[in-house]
N, C-alpha and C positions, 0 to 999 in steps of 0.2 A: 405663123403668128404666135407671139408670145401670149401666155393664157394671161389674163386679168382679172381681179376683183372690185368690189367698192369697198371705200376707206368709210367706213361708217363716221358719223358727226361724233366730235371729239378732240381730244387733245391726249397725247399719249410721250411720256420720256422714261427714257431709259438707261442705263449706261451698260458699256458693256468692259471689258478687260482687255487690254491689246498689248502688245511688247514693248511700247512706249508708256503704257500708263491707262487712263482710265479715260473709254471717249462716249460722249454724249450723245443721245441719237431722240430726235424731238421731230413729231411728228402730227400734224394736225388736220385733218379728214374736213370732208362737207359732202360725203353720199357722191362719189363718184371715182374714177376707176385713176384716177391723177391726186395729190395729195394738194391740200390747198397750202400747206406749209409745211419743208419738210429741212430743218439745221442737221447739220453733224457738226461738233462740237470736240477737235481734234486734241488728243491728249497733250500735246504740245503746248496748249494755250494751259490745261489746271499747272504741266510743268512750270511756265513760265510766272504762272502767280506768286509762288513760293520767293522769288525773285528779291523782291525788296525785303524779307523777311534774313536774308543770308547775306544780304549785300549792309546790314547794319554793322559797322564796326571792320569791315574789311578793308585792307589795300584797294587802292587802284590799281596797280599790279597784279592783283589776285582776282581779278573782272573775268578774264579770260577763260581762266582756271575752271572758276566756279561756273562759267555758261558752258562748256564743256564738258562739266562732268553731270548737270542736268539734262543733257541731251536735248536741245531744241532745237527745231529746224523752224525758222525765224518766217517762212513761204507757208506752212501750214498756219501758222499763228496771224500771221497780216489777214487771210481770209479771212 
């Protein structure tokens, strides 16, 4: 049997550093050994923000380009 704790009452976020970019980790307790709320927040989704910011002034031809060299996997981000 896996050992377990209680997530004490609270609310708790974090980010952490990954090779994609920077991902979220939010976590929310109510005194028991299951978390009452628990997001990850995948670095794909802050990539993808940046989006409309780079997309000002460019081709349509250059759509491609540009989601390609921000690395996004489009399956992490729909979560």
């Amino acid at each position: 049997m896996a050992p377990t704790f209680k997530i004490p009452n609270g609310e708790l976020y974090t980010r952490l550093e990954s090779g994609k970019g920077e991902i979220g980790v939010f976590i929310q307790g109510n005194n028991d050994v299951t978390p009452w709320r628990f997001k990850i927040r995948a670095a794909d989704s802050n990539n993808l923000q940046i989006l409309p910011h780079i997309l000002k002034g460019a081709k349509v031809a250059d759509i491609m380009a540009i989601l390609g060299s921000i690395d996004v996997i489009m399956g992490s981000v729909d979560r």
